[in-house]
mmCIF file of the N, C-alpha and C atoms, coordinates in Angstrom:
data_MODEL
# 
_entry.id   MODEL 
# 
loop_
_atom_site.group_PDB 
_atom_site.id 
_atom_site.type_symbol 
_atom_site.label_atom_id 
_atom_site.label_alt_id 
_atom_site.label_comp_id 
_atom_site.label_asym_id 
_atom_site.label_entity_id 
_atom_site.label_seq_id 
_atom_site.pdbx_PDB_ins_code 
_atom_site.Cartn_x 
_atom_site.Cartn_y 
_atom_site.Cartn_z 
_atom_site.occupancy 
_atom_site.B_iso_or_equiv 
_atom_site.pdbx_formal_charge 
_atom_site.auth_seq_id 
_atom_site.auth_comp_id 
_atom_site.auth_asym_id 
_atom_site.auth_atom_id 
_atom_site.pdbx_PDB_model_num 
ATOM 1   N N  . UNK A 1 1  ? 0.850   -1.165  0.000   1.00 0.00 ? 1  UNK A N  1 
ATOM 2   C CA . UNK A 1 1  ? 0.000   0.000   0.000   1.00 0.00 ? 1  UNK A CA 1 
ATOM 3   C C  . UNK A 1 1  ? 0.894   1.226   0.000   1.00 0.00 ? 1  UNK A C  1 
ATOM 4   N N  . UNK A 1 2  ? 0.541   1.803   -0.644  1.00 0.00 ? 2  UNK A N  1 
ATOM 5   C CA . UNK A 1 2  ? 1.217   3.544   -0.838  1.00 0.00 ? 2  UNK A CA 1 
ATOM 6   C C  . UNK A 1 2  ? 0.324   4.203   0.062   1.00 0.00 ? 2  UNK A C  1 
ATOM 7   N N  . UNK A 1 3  ? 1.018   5.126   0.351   1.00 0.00 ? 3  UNK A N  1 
ATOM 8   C CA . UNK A 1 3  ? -0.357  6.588   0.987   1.00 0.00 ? 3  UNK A CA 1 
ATOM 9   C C  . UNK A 1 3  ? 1.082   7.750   1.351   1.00 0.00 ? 3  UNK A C  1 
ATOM 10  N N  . UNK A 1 4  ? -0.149  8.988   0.839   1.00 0.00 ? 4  UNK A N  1 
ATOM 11  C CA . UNK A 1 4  ? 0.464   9.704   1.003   1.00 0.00 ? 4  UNK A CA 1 
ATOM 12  C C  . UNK A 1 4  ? -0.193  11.091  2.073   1.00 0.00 ? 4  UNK A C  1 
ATOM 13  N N  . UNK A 1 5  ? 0.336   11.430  2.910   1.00 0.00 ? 5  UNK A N  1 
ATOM 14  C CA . UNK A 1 5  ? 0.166   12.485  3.952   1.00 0.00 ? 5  UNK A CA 1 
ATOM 15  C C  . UNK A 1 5  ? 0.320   13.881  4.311   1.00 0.00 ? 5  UNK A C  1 
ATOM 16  N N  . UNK A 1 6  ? -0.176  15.099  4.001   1.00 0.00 ? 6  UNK A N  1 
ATOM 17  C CA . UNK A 1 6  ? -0.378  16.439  4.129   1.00 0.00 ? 6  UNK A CA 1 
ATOM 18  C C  . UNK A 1 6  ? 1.041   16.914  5.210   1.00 0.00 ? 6  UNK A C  1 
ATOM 19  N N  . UNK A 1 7  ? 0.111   16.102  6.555   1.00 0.00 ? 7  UNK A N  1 
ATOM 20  C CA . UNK A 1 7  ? 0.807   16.370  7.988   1.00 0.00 ? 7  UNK A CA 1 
ATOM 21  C C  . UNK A 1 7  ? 1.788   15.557  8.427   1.00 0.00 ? 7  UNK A C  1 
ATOM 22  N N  . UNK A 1 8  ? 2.945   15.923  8.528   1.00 0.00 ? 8  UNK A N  1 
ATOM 23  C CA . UNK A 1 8  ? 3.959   14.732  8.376   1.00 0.00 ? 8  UNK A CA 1 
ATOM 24  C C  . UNK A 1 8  ? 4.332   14.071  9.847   1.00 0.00 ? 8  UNK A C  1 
ATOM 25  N N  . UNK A 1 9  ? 3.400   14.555  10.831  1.00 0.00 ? 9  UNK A N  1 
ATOM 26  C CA . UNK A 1 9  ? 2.843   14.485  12.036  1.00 0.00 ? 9  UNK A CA 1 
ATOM 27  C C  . UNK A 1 9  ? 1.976   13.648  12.501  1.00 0.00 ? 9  UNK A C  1 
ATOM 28  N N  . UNK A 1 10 ? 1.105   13.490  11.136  1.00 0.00 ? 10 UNK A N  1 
ATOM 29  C CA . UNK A 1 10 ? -0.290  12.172  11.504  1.00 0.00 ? 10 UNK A CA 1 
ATOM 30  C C  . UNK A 1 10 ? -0.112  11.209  11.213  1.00 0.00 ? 10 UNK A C  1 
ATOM 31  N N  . UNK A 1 11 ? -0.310  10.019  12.351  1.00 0.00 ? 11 UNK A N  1 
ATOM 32  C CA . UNK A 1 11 ? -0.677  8.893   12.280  1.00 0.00 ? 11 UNK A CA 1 
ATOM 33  C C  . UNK A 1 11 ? -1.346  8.129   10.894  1.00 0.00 ? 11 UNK A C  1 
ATOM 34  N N  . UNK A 1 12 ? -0.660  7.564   9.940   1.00 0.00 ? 12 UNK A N  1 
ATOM 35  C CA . UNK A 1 12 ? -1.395  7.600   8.829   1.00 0.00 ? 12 UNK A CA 1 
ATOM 36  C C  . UNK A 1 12 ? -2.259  5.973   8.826   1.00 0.00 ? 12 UNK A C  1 
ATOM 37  N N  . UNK A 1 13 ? -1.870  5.580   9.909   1.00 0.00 ? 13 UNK A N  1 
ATOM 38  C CA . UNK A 1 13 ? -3.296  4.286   10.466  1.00 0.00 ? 13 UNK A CA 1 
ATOM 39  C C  . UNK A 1 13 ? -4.491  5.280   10.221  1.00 0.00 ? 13 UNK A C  1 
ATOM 40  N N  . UNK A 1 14 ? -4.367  6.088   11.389  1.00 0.00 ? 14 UNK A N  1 
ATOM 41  C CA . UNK A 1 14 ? -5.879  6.471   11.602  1.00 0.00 ? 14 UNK A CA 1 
ATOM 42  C C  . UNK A 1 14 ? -6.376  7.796   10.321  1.00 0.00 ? 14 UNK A C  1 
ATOM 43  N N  . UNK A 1 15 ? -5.220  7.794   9.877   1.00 0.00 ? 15 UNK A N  1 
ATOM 44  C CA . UNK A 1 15 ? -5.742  9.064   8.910   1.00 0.00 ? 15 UNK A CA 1 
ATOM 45  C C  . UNK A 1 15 ? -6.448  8.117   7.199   1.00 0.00 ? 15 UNK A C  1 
ATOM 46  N N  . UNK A 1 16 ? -6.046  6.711   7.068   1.00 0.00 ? 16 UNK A N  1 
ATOM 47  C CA . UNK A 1 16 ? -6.713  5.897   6.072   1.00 0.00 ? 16 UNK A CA 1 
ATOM 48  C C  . UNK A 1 16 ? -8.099  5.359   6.642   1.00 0.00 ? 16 UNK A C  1 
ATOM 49  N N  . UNK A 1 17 ? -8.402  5.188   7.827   1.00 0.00 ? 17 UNK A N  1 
ATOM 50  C CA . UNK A 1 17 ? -8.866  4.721   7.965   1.00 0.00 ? 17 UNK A CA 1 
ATOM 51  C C  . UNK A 1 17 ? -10.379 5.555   8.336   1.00 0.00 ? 17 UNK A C  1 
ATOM 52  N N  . UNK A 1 18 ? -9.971  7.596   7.854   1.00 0.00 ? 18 UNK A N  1 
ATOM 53  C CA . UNK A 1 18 ? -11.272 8.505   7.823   1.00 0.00 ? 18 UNK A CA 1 
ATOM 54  C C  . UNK A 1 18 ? -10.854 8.794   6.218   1.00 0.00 ? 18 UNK A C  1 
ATOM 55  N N  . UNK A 1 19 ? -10.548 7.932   5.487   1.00 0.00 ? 19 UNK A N  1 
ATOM 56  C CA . UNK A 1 19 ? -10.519 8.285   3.874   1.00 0.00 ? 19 UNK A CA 1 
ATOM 57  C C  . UNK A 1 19 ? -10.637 7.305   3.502   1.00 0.00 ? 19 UNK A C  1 
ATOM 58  N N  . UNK A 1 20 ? -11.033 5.882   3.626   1.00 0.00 ? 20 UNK A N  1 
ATOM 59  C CA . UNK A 1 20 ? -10.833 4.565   2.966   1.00 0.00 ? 20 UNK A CA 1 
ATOM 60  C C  . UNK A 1 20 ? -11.780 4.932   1.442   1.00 0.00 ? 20 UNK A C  1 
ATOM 61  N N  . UNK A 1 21 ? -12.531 5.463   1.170   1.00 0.00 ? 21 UNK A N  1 
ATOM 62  C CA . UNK A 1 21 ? -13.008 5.504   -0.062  1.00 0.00 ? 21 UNK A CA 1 
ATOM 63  C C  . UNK A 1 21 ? -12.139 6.151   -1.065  1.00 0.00 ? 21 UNK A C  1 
ATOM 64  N N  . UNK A 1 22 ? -11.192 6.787   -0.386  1.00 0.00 ? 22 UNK A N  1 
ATOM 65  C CA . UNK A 1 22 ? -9.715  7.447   -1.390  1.00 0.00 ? 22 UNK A CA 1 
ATOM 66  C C  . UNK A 1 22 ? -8.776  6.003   -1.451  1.00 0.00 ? 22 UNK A C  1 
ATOM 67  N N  . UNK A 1 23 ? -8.959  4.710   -0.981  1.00 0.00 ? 23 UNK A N  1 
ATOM 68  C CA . UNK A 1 23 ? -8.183  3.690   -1.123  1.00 0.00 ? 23 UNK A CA 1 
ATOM 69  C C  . UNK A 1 23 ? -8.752  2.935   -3.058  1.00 0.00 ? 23 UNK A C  1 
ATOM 70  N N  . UNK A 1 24 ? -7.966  2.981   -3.687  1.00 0.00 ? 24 UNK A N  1 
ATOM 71  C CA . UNK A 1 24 ? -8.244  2.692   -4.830  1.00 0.00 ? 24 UNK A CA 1 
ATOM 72  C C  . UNK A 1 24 ? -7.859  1.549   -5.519  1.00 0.00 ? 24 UNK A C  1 
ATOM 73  N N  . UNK A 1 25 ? -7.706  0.366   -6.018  1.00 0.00 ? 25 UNK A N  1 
ATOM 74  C CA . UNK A 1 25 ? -7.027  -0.666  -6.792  1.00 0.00 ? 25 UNK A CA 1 
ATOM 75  C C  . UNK A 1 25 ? -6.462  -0.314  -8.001  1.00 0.00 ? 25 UNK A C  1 
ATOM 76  N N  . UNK A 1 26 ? -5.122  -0.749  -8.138  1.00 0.00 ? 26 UNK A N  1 
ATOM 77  C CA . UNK A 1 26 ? -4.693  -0.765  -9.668  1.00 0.00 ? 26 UNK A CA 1 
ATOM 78  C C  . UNK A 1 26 ? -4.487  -1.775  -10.623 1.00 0.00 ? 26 UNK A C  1 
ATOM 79  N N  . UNK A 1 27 ? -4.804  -2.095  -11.520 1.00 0.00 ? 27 UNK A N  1 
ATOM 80  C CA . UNK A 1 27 ? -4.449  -3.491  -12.078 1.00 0.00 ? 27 UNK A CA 1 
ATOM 81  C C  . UNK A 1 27 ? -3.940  -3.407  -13.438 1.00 0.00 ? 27 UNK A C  1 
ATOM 82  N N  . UNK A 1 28 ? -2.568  -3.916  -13.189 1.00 0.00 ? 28 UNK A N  1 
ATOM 83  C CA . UNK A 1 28 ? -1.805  -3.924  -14.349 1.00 0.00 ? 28 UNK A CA 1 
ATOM 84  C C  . UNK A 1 28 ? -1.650  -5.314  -15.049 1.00 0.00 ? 28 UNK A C  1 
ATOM 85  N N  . UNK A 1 29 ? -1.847  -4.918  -16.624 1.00 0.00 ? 29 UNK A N  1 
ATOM 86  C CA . UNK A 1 29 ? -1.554  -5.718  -17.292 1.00 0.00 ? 29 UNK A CA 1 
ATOM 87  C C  . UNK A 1 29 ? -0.742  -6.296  -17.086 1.00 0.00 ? 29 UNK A C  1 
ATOM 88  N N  . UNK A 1 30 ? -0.817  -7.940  -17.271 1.00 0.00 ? 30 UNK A N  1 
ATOM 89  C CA . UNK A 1 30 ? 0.318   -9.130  -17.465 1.00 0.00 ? 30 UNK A CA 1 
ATOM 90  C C  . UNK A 1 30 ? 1.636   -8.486  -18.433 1.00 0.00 ? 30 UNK A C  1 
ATOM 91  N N  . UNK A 1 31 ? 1.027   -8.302  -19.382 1.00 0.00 ? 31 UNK A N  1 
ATOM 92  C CA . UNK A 1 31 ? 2.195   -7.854  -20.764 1.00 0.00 ? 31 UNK A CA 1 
ATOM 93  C C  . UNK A 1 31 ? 2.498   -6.767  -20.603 1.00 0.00 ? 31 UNK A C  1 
ATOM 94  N N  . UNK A 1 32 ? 2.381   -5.732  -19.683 1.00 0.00 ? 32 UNK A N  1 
ATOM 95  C CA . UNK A 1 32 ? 2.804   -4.670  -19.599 1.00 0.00 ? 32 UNK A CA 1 
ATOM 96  C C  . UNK A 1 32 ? 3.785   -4.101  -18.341 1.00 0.00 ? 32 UNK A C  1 
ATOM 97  N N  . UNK A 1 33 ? 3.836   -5.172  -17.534 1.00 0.00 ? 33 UNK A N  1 
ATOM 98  C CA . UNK A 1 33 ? 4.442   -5.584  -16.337 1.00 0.00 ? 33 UNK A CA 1 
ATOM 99  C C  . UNK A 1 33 ? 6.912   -5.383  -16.933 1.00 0.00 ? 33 UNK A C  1 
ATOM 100 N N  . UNK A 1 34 ? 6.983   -6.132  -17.703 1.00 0.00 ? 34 UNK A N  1 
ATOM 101 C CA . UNK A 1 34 ? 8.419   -5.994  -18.217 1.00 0.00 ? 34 UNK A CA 1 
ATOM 102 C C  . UNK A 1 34 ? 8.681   -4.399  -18.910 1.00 0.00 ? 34 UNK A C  1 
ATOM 103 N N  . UNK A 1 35 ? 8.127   -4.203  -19.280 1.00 0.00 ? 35 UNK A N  1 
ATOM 104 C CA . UNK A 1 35 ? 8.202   -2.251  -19.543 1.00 0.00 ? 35 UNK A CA 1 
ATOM 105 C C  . UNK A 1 35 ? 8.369   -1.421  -18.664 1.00 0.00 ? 35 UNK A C  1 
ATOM 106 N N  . UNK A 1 36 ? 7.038   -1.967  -17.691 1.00 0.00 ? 36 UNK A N  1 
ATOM 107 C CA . UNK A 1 36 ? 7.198   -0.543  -16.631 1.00 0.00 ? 36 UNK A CA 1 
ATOM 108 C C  . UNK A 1 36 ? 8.298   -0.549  -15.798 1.00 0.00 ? 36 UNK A C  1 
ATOM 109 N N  . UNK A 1 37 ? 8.974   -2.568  -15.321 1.00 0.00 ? 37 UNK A N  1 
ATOM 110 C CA . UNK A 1 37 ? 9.846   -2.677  -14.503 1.00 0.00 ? 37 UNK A CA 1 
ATOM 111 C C  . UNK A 1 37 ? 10.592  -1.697  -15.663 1.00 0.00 ? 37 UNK A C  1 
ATOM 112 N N  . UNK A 1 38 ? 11.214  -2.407  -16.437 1.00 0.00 ? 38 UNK A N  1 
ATOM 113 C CA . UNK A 1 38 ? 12.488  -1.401  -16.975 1.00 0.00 ? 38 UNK A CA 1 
ATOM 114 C C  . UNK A 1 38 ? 12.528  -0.069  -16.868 1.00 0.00 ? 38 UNK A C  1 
ATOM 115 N N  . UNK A 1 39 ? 11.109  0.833   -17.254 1.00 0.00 ? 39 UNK A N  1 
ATOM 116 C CA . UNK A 1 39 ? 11.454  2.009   -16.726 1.00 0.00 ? 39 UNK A CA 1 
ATOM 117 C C  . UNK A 1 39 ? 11.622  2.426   -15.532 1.00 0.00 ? 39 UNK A C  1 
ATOM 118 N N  . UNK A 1 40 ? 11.353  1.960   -14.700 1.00 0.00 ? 40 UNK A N  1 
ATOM 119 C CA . UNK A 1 40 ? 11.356  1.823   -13.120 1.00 0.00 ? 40 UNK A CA 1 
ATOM 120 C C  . UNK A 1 40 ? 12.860  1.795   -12.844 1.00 0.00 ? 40 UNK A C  1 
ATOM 121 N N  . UNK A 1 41 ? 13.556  0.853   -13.741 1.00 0.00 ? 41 UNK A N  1 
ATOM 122 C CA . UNK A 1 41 ? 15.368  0.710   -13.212 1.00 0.00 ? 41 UNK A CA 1 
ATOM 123 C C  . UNK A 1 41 ? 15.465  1.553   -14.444 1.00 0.00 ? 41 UNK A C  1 
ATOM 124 N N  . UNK A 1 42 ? 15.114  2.289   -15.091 1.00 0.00 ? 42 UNK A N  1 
ATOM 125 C CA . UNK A 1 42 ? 16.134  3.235   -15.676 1.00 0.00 ? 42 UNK A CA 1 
ATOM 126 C C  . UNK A 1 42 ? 16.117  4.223   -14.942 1.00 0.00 ? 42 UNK A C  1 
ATOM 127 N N  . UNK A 1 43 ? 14.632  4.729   -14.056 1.00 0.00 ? 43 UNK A N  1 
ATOM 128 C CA . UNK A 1 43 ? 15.117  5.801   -12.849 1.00 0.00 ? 43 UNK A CA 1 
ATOM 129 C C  . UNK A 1 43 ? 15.784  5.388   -11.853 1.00 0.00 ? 43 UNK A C  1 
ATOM 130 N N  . UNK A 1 44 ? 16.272  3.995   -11.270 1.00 0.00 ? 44 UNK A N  1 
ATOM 131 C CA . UNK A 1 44 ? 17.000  3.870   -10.328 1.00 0.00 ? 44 UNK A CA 1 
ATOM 132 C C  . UNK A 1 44 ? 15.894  3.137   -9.071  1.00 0.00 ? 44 UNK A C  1 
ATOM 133 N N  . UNK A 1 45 ? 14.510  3.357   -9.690  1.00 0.00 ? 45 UNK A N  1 
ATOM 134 C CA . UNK A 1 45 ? 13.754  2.516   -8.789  1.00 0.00 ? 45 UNK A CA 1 
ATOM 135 C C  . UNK A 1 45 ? 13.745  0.944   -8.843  1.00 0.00 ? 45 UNK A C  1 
ATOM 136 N N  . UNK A 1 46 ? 14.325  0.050   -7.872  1.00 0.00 ? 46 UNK A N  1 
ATOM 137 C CA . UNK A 1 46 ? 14.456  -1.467  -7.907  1.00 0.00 ? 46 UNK A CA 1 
ATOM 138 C C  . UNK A 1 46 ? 14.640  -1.753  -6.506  1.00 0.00 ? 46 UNK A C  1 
ATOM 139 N N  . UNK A 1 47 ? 14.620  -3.156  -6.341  1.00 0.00 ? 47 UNK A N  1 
ATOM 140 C CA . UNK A 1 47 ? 14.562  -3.486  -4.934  1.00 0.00 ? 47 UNK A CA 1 
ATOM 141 C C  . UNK A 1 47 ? 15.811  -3.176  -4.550  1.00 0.00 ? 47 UNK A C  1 
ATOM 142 N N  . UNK A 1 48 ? 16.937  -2.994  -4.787  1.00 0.00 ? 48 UNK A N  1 
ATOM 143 C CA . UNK A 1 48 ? 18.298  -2.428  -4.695  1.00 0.00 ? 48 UNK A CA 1 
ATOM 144 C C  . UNK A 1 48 ? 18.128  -1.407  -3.931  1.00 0.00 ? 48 UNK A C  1 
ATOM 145 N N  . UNK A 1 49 ? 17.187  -0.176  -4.330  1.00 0.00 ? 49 UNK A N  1 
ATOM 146 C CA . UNK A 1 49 ? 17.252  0.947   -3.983  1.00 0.00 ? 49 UNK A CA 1 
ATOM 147 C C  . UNK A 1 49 ? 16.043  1.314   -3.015  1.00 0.00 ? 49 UNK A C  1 
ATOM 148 N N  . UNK A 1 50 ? 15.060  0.407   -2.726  1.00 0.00 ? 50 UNK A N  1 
ATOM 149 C CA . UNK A 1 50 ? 13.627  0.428   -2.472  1.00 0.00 ? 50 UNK A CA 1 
ATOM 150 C C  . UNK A 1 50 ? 14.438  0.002   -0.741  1.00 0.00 ? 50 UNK A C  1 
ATOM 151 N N  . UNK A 1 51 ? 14.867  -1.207  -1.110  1.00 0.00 ? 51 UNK A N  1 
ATOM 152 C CA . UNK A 1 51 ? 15.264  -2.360  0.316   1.00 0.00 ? 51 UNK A CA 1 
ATOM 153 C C  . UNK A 1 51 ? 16.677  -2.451  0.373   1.00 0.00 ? 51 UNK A C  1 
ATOM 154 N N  . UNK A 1 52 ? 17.268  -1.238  1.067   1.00 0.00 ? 52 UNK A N  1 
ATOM 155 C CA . UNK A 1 52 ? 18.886  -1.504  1.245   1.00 0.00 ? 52 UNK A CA 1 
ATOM 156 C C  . UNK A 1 52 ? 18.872  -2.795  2.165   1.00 0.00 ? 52 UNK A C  1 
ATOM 157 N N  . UNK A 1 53 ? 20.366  -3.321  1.948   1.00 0.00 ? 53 UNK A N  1 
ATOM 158 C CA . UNK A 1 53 ? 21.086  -4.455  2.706   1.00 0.00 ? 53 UNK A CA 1 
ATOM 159 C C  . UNK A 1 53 ? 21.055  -5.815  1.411   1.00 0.00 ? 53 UNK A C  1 
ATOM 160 N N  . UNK A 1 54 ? 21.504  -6.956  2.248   1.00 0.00 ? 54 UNK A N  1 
ATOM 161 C CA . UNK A 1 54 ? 21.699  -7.694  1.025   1.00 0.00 ? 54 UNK A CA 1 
ATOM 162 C C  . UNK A 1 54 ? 20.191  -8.493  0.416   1.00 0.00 ? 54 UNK A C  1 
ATOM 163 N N  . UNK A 1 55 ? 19.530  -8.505  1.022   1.00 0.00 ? 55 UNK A N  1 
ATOM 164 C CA . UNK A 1 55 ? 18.061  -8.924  0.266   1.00 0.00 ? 55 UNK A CA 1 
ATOM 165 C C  . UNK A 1 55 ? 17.620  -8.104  -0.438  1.00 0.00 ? 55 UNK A C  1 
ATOM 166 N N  . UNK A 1 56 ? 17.877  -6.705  -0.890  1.00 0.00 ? 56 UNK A N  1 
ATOM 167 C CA . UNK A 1 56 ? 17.378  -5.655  -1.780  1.00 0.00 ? 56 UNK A CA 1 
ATOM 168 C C  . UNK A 1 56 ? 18.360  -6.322  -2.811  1.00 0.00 ? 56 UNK A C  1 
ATOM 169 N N  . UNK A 1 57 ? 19.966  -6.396  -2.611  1.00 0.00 ? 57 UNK A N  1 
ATOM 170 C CA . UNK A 1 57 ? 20.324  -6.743  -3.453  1.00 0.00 ? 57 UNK A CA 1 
ATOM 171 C C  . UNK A 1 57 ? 20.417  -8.061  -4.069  1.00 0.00 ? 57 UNK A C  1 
ATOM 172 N N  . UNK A 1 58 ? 20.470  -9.202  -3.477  1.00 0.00 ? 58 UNK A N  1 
ATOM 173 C CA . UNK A 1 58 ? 19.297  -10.293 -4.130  1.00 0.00 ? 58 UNK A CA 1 
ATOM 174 C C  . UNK A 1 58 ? 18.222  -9.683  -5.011  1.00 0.00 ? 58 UNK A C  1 
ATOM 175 N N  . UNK A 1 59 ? 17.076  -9.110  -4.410  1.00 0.00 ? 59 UNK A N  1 
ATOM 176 C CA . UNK A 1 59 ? 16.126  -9.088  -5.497  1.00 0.00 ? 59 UNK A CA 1 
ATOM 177 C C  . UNK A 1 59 ? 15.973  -8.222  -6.550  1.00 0.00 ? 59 UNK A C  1 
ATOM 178 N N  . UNK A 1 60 ? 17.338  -7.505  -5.996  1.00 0.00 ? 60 UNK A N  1 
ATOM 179 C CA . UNK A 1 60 ? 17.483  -6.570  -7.331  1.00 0.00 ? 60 UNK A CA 1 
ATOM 180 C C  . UNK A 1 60 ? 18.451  -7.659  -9.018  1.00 0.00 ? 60 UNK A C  1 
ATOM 181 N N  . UNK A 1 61 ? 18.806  -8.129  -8.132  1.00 0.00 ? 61 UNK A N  1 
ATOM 182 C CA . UNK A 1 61 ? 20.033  -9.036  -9.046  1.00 0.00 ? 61 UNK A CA 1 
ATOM 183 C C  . UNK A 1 61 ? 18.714  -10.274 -10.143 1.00 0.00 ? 61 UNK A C  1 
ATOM 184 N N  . UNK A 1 62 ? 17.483  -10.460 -8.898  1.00 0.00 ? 62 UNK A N  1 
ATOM 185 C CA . UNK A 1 62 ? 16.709  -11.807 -9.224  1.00 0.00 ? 62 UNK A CA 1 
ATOM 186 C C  . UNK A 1 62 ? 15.677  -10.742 -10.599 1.00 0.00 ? 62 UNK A C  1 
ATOM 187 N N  . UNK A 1 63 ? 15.507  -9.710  -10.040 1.00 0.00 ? 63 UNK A N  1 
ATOM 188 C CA . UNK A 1 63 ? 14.487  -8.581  -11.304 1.00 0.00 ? 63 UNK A CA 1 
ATOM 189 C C  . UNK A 1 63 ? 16.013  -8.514  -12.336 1.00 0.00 ? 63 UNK A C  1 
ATOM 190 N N  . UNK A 1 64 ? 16.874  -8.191  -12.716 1.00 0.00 ? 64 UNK A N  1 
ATOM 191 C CA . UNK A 1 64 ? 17.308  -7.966  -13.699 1.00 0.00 ? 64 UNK A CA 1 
ATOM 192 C C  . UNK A 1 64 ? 17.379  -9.334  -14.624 1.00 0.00 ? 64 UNK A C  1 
ATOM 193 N N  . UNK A 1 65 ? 17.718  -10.162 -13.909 1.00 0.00 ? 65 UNK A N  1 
ATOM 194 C CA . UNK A 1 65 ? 17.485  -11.492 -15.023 1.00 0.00 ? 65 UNK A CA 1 
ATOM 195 C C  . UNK A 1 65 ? 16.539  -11.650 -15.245 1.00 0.00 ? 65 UNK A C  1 
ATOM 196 N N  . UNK A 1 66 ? 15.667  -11.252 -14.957 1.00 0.00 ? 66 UNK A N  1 
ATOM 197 C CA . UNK A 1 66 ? 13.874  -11.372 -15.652 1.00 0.00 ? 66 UNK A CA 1 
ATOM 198 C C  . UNK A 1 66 ? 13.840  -10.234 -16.179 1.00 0.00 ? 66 UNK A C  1 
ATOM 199 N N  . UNK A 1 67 ? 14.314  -8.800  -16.381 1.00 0.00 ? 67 UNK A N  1 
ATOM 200 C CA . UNK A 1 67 ? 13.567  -8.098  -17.488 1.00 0.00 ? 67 UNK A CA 1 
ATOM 201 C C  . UNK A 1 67 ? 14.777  -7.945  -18.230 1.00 0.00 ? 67 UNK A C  1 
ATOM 202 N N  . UNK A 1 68 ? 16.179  -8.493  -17.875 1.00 0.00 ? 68 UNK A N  1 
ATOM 203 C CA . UNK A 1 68 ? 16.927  -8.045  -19.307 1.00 0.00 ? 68 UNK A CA 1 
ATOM 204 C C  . UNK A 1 68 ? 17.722  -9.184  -19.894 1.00 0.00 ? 68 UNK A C  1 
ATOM 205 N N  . UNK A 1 69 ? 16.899  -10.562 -19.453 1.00 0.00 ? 69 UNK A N  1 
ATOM 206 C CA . UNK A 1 69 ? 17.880  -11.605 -19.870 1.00 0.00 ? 69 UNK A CA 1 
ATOM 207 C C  . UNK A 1 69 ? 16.976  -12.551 -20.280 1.00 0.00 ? 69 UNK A C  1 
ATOM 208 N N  . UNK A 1 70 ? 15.981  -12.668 -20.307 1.00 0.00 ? 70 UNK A N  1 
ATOM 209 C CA . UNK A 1 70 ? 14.658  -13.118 -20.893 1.00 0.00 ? 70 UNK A CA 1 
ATOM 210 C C  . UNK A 1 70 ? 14.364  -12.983 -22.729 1.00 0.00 ? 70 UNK A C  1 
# 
């Protein structure tokens, strides 16, 4: 879940939970899933950079052989 917060002060438990109708689903295409990753690591967004330590870098290492070695 993403969320994002005005007051960088509030509790954002209780602040979703007086907006849950601002909670929305996204659903991405199967086939469109290897694109967006790549643009995602051409800005530098990957589990590398998302999840420092060595399990970011595991799954950063496990996403590049699936979108650029495939």
């Amino acid at each position: 879940m993403f969320s994002i917060c005005t007051d960088p002060l509030a509790d954002h438990a209780s602040e979703l939970e007086k907006i849950d109708s601002l909670v929305n689903e996204i659903i991405i295409d199967k086939d469109a899933k290897k694109t967006i990753l790549k643009r995602l690591w051409a800005m530098n967004i990957n589990a590398r950079t998302l999840f420092p330590g060595i399990d970011g870098l595991g799954k950063s290492l496990k996403e590049y052989c699936e979108i650029w070695h495939t």
